[in-house]
Structure formats: structure tokens, C-alpha cells
N, C-alpha and C positions, 0 to 999 in steps of 0.2 A: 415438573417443568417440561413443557413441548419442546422439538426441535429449534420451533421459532421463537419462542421465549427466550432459549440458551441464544439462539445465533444473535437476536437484541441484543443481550447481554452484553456478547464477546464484541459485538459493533460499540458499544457502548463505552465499553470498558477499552478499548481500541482507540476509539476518537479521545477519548481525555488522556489515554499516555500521547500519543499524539501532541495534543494540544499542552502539556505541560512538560512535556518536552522540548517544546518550541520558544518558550518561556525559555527553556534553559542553556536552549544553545546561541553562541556568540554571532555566528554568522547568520545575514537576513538572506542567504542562498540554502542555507539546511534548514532554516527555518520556514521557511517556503514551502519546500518538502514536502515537511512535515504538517503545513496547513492542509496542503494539499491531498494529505494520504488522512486527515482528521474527516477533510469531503467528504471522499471516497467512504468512509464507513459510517458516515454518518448517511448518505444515501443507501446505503446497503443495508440501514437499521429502519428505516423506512421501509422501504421492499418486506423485509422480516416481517413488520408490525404490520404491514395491508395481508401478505398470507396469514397471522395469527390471529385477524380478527376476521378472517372469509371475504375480505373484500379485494375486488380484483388487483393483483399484484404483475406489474409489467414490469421488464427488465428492457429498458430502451437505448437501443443501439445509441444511438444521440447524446446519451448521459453515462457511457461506458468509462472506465478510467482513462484518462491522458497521459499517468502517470511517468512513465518511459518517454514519452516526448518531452515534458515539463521537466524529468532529471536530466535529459538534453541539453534542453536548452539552460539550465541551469549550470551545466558541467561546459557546454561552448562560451555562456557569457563569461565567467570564472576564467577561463582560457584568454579568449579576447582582451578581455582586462588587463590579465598577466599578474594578477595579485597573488601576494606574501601567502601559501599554506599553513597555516599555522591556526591551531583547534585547542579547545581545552584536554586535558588529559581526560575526560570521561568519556566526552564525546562520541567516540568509538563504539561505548557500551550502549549508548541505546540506540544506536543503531544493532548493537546484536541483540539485544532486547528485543528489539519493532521486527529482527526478521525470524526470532521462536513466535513470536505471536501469530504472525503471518503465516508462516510453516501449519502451527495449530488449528488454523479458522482454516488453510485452504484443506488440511486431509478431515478434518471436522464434516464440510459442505460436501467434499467427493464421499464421504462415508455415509451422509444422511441422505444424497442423489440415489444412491443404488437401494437406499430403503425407503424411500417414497414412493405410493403408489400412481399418484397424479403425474401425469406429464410437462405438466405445468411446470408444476412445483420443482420435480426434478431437474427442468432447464434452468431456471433461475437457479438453483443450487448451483448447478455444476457453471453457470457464466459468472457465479458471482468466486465460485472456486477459482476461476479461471483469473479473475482480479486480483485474488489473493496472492495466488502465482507473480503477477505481475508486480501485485507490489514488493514481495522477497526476492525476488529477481532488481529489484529497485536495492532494497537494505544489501543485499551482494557488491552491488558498485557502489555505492555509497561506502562500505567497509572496505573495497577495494581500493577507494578512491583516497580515502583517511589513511589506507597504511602507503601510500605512495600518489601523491596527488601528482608531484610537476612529473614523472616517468607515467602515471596512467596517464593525464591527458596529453602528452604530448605524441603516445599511442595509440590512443582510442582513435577509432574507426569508426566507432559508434554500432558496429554490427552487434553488439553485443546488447545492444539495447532497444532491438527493433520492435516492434510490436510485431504479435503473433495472436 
């Protein structure tokens, strides 16, 4: 199996914990999320399959994650509201689930960038490494958010979520 075969895969297998996760959680604010980070690898399993079959493979600024803004804004309206915290007892766990996954795919792509010979290839590795980042930087506040939700937002700043 090619590099691009595997990173299909791990997109693949990404989007559907993703998406049956979302199934399983109570609130439509993690659930959200969680559609949202299903996107994001589902566009990234795309990317994979245009490099795996030699046709031209773009990584377009335009279609980058939002991810950090959308837990924003998902953690301000939840604020705004002023609604009851309270999660299922699992809950927790797949978020720390969704952020070993994400930890694996981002040092998986910075692993396979420094052994690609194509430039190409290698930028989209490392921008899409760069996502992955983004999105365990996501499962962080989210886990941080579940072990103290009214004391983190009534602290957030939001610095912690900026895009970078």
C-alpha cells in the first residue's frame, strides 16, 4: 500500500468515527463538531485519491479548515445561551479518541513530507499535517471544555484558539 492509499484510509476511517460519533452525542453543538471535522477528512481523502491516481492534486487556500473558528463560535453561542453543562458520561472519551487519531495522521503526513520527493506532494503533506494540528488543538479544548465547561468559558479569551 502507497503513502496515498494509507492516508485514504486513515481519512476514511476518520470521517466515519467522526460521523458515528456524532450519532452518539447528545448535544447538536458537539455534534456539529464533529460533522465538521467528518468535512475536513473527507476533503483530505480527496486530495490523497487525486495524488494516488497522478492527477493534479491542489491544496486550496479557500477550502482550508475553519475548524478553530466553528469551535468558537460553537463555545460563544453555548456561552450566550447560558445553558445547563451536562454530557453523557462517555462523551469525554471520544474526544480523547478523535485527538490519538489526529495526533497519528498529523506526525504520519510530517513523516511521509520529508520522504517525498515531489514538491508538490510534499506541500500538501505538510498543509494538510498542518490541519491535523488544528484539529487536536480542537479535541484539547473540547476535553478541556467537558472537564470544566462554566470555569473554561467564562475564561476563555479565546487566544487559545486562534488560527495559526
Amino acid at each position: 500500500m502507497n503513502i496515498f492509499e494509507y492516508a485514504m484510509k486513515m481519512e476514511e476511517d476518520g470521517k466515519k468515527y467522526y460521523e458515528e460519533s456524532a450519532a452518539k452525542v447528545g448535544s447538536e453543538h458537539l455534534k456539529h463538531i464533529l460533522l465538521e471535522l467528518a468535512r475536513d477528512e473527507q476533503k483530505h481523502y480527496h486530495i490523497f485519491k487525486a495524488m494516488r491516481d497522478g492527477q493534479p492534486a491542489e491544496y486550496e487556500e479557500a477550502k482550508k479548515t475553519k475548524i478553530l473558528s466553528e469551535v468558537k463560535n460553537v463555545f460563544e453561542t453555548l456561552k450566550a445561551r447560558n445553558e445547563n453543562f451536562t454530557f453523557p458520561d462517555d462523551t469525554k472519551e471520544i474526544w480523547i479518541h478523535a485527538r490519538e487519531i489526529e495526533k497519528k495522521a498529523e506526525d504520519f503526513y510530517r513523516e511521509k513530507a520529508k520522504e517525498v520527493t515531489e514538491e508538490k506532494q510534499k506541500s500538501i503533506l505538510e498543509k494538510i499535517a498542518d490541519e491535523e494540528h488544528k484539529h487536536w488543538v480542537t479535541m484539547e479544548n473540547v476535553i478541556k471544555f467537558l472537564d470544566r465547561p462554566e470555569h473554561w468559558l467564562e475564561n476563555a479569551e479565546w487566544h487559545n484558539l486562534e488560527e495559526y
